[in-house]
C-alpha positions as CSV (number, residue, x, y, z in Angstrom):
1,X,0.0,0.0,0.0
2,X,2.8,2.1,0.3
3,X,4.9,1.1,-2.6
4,X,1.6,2.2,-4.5
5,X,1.6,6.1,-2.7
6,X,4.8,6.5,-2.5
7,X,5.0,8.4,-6.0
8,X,2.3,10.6,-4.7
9,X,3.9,11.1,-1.7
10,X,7.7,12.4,-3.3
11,X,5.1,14.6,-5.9
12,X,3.6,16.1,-3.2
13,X,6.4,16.9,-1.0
14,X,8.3,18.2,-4.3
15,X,5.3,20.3,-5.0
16,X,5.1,21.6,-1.3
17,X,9.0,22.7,-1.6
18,X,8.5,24.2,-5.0
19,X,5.6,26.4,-3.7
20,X,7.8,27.0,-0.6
21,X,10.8,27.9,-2.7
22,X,8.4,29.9,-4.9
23,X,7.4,32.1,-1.7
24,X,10.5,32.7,-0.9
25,X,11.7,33.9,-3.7
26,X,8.8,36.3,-4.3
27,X,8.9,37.6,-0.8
28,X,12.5,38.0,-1.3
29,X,12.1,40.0,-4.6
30,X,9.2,42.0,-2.7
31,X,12.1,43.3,-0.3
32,X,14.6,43.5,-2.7
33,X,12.2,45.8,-5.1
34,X,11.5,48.0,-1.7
35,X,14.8,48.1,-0.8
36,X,15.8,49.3,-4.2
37,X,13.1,52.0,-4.2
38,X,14.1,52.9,-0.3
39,X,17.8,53.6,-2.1
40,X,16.6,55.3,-5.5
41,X,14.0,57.8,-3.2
42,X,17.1,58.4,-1.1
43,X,19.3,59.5,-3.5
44,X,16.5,61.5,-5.1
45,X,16.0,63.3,-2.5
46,X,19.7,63.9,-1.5
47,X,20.0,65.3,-5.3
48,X,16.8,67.4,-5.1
49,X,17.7,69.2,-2.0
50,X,21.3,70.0,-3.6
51,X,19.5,71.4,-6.3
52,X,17.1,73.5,-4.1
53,X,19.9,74.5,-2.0
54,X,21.9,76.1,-5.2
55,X,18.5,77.5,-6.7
56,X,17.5,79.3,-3.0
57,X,21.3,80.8,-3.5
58,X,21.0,81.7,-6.7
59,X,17.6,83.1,-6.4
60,X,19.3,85.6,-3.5
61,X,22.1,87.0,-5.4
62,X,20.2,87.4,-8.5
63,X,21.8,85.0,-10.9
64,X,20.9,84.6,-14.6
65,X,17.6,83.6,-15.3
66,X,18.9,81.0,-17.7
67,X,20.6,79.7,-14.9
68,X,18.1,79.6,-12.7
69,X,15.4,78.7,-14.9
70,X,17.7,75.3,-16.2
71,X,18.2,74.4,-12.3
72,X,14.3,74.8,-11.8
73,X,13.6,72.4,-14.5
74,X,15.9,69.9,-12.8
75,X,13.5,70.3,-9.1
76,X,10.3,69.6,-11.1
77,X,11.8,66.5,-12.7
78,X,12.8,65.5,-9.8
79,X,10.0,65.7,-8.0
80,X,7.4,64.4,-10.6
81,X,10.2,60.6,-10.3
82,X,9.6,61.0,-6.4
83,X,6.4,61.3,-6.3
84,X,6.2,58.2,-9.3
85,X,7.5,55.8,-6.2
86,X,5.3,56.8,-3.4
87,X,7.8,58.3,-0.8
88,X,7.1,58.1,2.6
89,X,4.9,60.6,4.2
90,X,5.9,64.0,4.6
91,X,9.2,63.9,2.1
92,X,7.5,64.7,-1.3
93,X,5.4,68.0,0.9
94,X,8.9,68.8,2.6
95,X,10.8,69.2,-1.1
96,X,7.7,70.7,-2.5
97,X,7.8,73.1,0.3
98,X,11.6,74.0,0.4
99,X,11.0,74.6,-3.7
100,X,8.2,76.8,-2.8
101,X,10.5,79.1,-0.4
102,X,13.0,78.7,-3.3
103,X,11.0,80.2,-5.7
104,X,9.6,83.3,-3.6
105,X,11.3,86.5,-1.8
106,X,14.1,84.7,-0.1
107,X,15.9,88.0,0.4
108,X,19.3,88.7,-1.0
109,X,22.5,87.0,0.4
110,X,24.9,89.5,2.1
111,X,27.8,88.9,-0.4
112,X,29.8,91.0,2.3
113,X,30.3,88.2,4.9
114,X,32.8,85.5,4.3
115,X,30.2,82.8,4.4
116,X,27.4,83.8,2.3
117,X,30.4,84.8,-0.1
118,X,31.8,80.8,-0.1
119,X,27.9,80.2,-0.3
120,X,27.6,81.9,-3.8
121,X,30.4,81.1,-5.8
122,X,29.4,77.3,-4.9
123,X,26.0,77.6,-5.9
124,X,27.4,79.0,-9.3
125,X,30.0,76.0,-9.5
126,X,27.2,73.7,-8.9
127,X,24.9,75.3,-11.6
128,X,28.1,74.9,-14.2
129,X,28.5,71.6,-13.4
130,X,25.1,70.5,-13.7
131,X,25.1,72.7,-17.2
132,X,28.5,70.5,-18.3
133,X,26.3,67.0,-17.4
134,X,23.4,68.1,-18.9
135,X,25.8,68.4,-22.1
136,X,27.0,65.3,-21.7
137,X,23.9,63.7,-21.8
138,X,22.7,65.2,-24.5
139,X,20.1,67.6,-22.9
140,X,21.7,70.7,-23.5
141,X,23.9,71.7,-26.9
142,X,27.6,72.2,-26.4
143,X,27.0,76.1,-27.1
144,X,24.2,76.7,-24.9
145,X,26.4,74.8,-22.2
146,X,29.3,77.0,-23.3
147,X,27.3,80.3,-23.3
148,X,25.9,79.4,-19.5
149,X,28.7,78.5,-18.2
150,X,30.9,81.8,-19.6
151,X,27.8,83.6,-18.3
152,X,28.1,82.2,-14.9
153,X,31.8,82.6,-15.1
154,X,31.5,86.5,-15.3
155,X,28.7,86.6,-13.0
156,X,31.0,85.0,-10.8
157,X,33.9,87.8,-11.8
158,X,31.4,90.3,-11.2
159,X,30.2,89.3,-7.7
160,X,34.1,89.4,-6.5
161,X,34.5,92.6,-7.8
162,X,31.8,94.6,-6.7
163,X,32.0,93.1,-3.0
164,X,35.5,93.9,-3.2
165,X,34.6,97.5,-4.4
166,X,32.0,97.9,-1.9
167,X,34.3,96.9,1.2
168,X,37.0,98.9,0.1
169,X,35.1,102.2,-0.5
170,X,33.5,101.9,3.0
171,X,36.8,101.2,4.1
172,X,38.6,104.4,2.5
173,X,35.8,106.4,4.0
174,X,36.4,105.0,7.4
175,X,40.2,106.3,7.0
176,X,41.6,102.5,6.6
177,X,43.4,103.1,3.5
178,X,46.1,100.4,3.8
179,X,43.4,97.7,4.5
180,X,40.7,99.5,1.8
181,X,43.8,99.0,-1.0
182,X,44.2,95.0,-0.3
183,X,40.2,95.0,-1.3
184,X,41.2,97.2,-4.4
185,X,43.6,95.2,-5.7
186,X,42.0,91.6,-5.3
187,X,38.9,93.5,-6.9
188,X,41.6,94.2,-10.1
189,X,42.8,91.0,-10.4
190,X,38.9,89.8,-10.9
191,X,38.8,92.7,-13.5
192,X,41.7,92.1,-15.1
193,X,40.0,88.0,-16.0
194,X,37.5,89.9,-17.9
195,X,37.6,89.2,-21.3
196,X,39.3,92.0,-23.2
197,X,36.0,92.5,-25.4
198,X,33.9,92.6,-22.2
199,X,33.1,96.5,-22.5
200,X,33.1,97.3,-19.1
201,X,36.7,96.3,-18.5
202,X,38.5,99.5,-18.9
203,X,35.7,100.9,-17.2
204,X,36.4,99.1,-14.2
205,X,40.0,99.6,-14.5
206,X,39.8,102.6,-14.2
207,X,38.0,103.1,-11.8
208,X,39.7,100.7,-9.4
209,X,42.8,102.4,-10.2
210,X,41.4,105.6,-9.3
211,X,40.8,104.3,-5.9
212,X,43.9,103.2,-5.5
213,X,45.3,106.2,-6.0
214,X,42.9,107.6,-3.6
215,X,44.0,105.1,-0.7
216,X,47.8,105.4,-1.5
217,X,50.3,108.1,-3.3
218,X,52.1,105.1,-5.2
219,X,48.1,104.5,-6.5
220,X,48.9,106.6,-8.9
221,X,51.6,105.1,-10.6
222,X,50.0,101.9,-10.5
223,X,46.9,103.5,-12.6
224,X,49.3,104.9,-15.1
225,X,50.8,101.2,-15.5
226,X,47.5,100.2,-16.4
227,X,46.2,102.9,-18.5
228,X,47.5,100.9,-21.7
229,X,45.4,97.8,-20.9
């Protein structure tokens, strides 16, 4: 009687270890498929607050609108994959509301202190870097890559040289001539990275040389050095 089941028996027990093996597996692939969503949200979310974090700088010191405009882009793709995978509660509202405060009146950065300073010229690294990948995956056209980031660049220039400027004015008028002359010249050797065709170079030149001469007698020979540039 048992010879006879015996066959049964070993296709039943083969069966019950298939369908176990068969659970397992699925449940397995259940928590490998949440696990790899757990790590793509993750690193979404890491990228998207870099790229709200360089948009709410960029916003403050009143970068190119290109700029601006290419990094905005980037948050709303962003978000629409984030919210494609169901993040955990509260994530996709906190993102959308840090893009939010992004977007509005965030007040201009004080371009005077040290920090907000280091603040700026990495939000305007980051934007020329994302520009340069965006390039090199075929998003954006080698010259509209190469005319944001020279924009950028000289936006860059410009910020050095007119918180330079500023300091060292205020400076001069507050009798500190020595220290309002260090300002002058690191403000001149921004100026002097200008491109030659850029027309405000001379301009600026000029007028930092003028200040120089203002701040110290030997100024004056130092704007007549420069008057053939």
């Amino acid at each position: 009687m048992f010879s006879e089941n015996a066959p049964l028996l070993v296709v039943a027990l083969v069966t019950i270890l298939l369908v176990a093996l068969l659970a397992n597996y699925l449940v397995y692939r259940r928590q490998e498929r949440a696990l790899q969503r757990a790590i793509k949200l993750q690193q979404l979310r890491i990228e998207a607050e870099k790229v709200l974090d360089s948009l709410s700088i960029l916003n403050q010191i009143d970068c190119p609108k290109s700029a601006r405009e290419l990094l905005n882009q980037e948050v709303v793709r962003l978000l629409e994959q984030i919210s494609r995978l169901k993040p955990e509660a509260g994530m996709l509202d906190q993102l959308r509301s840090q893009s939010d405060a992004g977007a509005g009146d965030s007040g201009t950065l004080n371009l005077e202190n040290e920090r907000a300073m280091k603040q700026a010229h990495g939000a305007i690294r980051f934007a020329i870097r994302f520009a340069n990948h965006r390039r090199s995956i075929g998003a954006l056209s080698a010259l509209q890559c190469d005319e944001l980031s020279n924009e950028l660049q000289r936006f860059d220039y410009q910020i050095e040289i007119d918180t330079h400027l500023t300091i060292g004015k205020r400076l001069l008028d507050s009798d500190k001539p020595a220290v309002a002359t260090t300002h002058f010249k690191q403000a001149k050797s921004f100026i002097s990275r200008l491109h030659h065709q850029n027309p405000q170079r001379r301009e600026l030149l000029e007028q930092v040389n003028d200040l120089i001469a203002q701040a110290l007698p030997f100024g004056t020979q130092a704007r007549k050095n420069d008057k053939a540039e």
